[in-house]
Backbone as JSON Lines, residues from 0, in Angstrom:
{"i":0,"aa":"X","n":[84.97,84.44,36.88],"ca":[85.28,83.29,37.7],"c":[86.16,82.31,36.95]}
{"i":1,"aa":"X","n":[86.24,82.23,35.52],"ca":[86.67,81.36,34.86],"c":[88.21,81.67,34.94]}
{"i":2,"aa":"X","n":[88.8,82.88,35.56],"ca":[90.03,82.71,35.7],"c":[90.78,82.44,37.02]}
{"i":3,"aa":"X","n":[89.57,82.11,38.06],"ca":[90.13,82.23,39.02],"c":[90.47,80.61,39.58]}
{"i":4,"aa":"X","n":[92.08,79.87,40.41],"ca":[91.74,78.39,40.46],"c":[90.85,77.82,41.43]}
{"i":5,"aa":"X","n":[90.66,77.03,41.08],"ca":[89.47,75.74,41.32],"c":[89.54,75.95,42.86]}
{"i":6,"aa":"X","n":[90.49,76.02,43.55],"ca":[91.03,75.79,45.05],"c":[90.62,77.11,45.88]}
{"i":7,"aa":"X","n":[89.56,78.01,45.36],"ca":[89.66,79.4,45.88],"c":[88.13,79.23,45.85]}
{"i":8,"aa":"X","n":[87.49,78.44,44.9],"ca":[86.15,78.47,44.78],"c":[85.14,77.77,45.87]}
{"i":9,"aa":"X","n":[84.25,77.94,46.94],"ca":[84.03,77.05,47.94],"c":[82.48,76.26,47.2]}
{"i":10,"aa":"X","n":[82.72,75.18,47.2],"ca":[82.01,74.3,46.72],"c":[80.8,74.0,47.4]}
{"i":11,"aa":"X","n":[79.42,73.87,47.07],"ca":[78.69,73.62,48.13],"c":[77.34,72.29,47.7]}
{"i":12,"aa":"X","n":[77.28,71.76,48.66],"ca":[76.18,70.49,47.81],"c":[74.78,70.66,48.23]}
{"i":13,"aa":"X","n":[74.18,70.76,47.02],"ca":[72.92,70.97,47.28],"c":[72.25,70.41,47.55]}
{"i":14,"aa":"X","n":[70.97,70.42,48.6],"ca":[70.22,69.33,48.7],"c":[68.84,69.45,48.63]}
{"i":15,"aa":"X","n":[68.19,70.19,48.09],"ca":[67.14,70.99,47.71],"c":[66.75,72.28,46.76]}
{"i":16,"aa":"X","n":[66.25,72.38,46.56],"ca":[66.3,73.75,45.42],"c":[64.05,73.91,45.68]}
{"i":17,"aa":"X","n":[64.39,75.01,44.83],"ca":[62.83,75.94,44.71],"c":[63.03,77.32,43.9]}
{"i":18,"aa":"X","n":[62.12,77.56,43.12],"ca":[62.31,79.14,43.06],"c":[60.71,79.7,43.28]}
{"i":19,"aa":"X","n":[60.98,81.01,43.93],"ca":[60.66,82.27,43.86],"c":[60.43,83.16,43.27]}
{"i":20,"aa":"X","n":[58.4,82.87,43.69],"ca":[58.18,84.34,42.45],"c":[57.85,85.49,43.27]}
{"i":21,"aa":"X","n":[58.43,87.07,43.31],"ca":[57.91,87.85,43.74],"c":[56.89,88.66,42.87]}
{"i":22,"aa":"X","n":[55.6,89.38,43.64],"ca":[54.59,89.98,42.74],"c":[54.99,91.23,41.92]}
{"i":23,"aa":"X","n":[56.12,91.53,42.03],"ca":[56.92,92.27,40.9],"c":[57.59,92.05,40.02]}
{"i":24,"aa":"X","n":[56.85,90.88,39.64],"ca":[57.75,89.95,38.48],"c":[58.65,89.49,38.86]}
{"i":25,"aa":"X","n":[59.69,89.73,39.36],"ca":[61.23,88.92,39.67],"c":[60.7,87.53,40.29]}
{"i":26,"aa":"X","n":[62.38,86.75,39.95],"ca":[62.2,85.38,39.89],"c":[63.63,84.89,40.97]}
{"i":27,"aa":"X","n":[63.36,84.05,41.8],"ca":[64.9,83.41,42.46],"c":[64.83,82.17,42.07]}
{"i":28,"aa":"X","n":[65.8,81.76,43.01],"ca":[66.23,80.44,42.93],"c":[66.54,80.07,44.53]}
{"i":29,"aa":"X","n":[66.12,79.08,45.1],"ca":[66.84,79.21,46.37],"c":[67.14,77.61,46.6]}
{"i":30,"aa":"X","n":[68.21,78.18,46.99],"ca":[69.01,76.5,46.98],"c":[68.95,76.06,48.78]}
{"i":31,"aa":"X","n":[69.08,74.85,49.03],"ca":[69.22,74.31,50.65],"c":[70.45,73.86,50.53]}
{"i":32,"aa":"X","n":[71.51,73.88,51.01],"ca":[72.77,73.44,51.17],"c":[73.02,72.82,52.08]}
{"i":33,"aa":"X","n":[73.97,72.1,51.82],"ca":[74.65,71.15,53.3],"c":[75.69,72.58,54.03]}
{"i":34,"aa":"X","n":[76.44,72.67,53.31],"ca":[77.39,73.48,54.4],"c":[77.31,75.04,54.18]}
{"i":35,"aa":"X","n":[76.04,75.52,53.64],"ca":[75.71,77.42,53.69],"c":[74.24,77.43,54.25]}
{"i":36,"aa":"X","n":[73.86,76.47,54.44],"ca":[72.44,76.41,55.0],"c":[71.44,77.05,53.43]}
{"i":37,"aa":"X","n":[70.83,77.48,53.66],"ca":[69.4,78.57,52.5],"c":[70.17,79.31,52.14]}
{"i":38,"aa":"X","n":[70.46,79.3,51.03],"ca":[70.93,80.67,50.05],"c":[69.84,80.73,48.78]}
{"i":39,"aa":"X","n":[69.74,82.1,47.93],"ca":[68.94,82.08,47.05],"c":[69.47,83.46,46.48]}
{"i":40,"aa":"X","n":[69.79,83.58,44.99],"ca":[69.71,84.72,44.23],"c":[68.67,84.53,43.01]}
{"i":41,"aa":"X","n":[68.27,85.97,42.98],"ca":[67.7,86.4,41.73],"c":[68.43,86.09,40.63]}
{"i":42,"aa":"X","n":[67.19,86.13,39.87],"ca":[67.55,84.78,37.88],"c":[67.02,86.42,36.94]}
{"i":43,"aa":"X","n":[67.55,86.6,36.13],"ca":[66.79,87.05,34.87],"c":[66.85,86.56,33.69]}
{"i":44,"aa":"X","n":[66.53,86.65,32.47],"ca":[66.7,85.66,31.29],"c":[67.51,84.89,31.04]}
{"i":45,"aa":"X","n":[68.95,85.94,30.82],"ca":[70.23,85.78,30.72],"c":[70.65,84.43,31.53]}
{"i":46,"aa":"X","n":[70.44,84.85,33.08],"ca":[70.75,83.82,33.86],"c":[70.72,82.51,34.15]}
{"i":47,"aa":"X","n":[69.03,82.44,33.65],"ca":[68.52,81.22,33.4],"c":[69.2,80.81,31.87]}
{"i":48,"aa":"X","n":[69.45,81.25,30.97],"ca":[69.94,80.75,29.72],"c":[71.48,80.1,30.25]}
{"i":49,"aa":"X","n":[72.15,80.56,30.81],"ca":[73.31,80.43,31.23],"c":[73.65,79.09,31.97]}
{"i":50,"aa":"X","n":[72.84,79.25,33.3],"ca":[72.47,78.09,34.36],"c":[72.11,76.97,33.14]}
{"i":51,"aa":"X","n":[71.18,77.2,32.72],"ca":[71.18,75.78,31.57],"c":[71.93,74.77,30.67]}
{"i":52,"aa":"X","n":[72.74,76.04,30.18],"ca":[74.09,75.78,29.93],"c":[74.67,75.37,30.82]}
{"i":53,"aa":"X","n":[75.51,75.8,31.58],"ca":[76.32,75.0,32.67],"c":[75.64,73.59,33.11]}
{"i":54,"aa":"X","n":[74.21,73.65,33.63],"ca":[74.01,72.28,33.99],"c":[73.75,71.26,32.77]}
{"i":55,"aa":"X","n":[73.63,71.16,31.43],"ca":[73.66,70.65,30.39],"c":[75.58,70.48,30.85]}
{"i":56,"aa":"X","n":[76.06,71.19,31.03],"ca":[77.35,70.44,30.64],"c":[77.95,69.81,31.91]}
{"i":57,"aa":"X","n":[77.48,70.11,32.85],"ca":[77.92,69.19,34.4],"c":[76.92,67.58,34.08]}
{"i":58,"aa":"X","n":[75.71,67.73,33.43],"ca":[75.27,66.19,33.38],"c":[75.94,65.67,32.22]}
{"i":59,"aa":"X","n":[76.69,66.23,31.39],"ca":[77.66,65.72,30.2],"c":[78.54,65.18,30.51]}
{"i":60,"aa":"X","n":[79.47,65.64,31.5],"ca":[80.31,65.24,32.76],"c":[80.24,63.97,33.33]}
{"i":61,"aa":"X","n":[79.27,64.16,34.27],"ca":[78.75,62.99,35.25],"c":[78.15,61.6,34.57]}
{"i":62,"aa":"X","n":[77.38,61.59,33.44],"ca":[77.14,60.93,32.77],"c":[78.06,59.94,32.01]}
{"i":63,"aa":"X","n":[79.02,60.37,31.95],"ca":[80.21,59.84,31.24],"c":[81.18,58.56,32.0]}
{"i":64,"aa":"X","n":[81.64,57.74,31.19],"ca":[81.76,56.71,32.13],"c":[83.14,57.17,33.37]}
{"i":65,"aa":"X","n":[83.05,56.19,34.3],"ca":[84.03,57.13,35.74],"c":[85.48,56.86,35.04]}
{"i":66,"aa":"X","n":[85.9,56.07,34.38],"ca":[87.1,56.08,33.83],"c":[87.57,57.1,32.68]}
{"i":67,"aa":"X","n":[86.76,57.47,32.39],"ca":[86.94,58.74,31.39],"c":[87.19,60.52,31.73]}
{"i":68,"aa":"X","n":[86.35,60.46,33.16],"ca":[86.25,61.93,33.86],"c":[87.52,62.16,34.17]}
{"i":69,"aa":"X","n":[87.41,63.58,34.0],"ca":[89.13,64.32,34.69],"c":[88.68,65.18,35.77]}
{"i":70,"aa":"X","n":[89.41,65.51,36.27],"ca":[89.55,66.78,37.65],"c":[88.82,67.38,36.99]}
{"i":71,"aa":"X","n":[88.27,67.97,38.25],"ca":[87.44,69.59,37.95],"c":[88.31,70.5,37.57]}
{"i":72,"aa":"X","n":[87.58,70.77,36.67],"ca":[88.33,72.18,35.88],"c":[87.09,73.25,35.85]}
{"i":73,"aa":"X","n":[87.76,74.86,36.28],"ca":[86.57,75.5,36.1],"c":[86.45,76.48,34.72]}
{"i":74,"aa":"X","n":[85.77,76.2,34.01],"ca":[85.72,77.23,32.74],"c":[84.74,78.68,33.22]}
């Protein structure tokens, strides 16, 4: 995804979240959206290590004062 531009990616705002345990061990995530309605994928370690990362660096972002932020850029 990191090579693809910003303008191709459809953005969606969340307005709820939960995850999901199934009795076979597996784990989701299910998000409530404004404009996809309920979506939810499966997490495995990796994933969750990852997701952490990314949201550690989107509140690095947002946190920062508004005169300092640049355009979204997607890495």
């Amino acid at each position: 995804m990191a090579t693809e531009p910003a303008k191709r990616v459809r953005m969606l705002t969340v307005i709820a979240s939960t995850t999901l345990f199934r009795p076979d061990g597996r784990a989701a995530i299910l998000l409530q959206t404004r404009q996809a309605g309920t979506i939810a994928f499966e997490v495995n370690q990796g994933a969750i290590d990852a997701l952490r990362r990314h949201l550690a660096r989107a509140e690095q972002f947002l946190r920062q004062p508004r005169t300092k932020k640049r355009r979204l850029i997607v890495h």
